[in-house]
N, C-alpha and C positions, 0 to 999 in steps of 0.2 A: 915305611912300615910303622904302624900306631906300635909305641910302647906303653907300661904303664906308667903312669904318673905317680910315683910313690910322695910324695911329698902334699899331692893332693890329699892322696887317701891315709898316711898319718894325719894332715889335718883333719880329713871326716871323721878318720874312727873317733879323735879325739874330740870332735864334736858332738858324737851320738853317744859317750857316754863311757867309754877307754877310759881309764884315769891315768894312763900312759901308754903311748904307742911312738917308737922310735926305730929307724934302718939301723941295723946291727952289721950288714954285712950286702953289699952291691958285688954279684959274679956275674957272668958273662949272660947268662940269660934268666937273670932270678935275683929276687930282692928278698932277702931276708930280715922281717919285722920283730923286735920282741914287745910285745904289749901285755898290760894288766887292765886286766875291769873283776870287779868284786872279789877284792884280795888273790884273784887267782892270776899267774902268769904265764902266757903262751907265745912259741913262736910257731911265726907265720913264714911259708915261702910263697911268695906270689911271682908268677910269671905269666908271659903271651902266648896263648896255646900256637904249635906251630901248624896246627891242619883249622882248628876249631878258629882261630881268631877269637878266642873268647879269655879273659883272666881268667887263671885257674891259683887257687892257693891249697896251700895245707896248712890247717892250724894242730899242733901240737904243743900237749903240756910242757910247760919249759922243764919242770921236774924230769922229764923222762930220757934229758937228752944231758951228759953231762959238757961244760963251755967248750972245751976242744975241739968238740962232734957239732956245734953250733954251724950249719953250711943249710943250703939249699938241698943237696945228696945225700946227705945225711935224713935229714928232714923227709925228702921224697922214700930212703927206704926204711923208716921207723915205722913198723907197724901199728902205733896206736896215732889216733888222732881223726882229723873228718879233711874232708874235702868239699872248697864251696867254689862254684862258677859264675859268672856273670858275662856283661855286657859291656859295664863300665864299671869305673872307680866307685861310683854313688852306691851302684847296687853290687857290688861287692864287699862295701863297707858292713851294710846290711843285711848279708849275709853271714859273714865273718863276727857279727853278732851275734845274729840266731844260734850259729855253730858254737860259739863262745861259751854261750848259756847252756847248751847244750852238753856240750865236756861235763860243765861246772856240776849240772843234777846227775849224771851220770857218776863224777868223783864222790860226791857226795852219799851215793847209795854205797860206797866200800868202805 
């Protein structure tokens, strides 16, 4: 069964413009990323959808979660944050930007 490749896709985010993306935390079915791009920092849980076969992540403000709560389950049941899907590693990096920027003009209007 395909996993994700987290160490790919730290590379990409960090290639498309992350000014830091790093594994925080590897559980049973879920990688949890904390990354920054434009002074803002979010974690990320990415996992292998198990019906869909597709990456599925949650990006949330790291602000929102305090370290001890820092997990994958945690993450999944925090109500604020977005959800991005893909295919692969490439276009989920991609997306996981969109969304990034996304948060960011949203923080910005409070």
């Amino acid at each position: 069964m395909y996993s994700v490749n987290t160490e790919y896709l730290v590379n990409k985010l960090k290639e498309i413009g992350f000014s830091r993306a790093k594994l925080v935390r590897s559980e049973a079915n879920c990688n949890l990323l904390i990354t920054e791009i434009l002074d803002e920092q979010f974690l990320i849980s990415v996992r292998k959808g198990a019906i869909s076969n597709k990456l599925i992540a949650k990006i949330v403000p790291a602000y929102t979660l305090p370290y001890r709560y820092w997990s994958c389950i945690y993450l999944e049941y925090t109500p604020q944050g977005l959800y991005a899907f893909a295919d692969n590693e490439n276009e989920l990096a991609n997306q996981l930007l969109k969304k990034c920027k996304r948060l960011i003009s949203t923080l910005k209007e409070f």
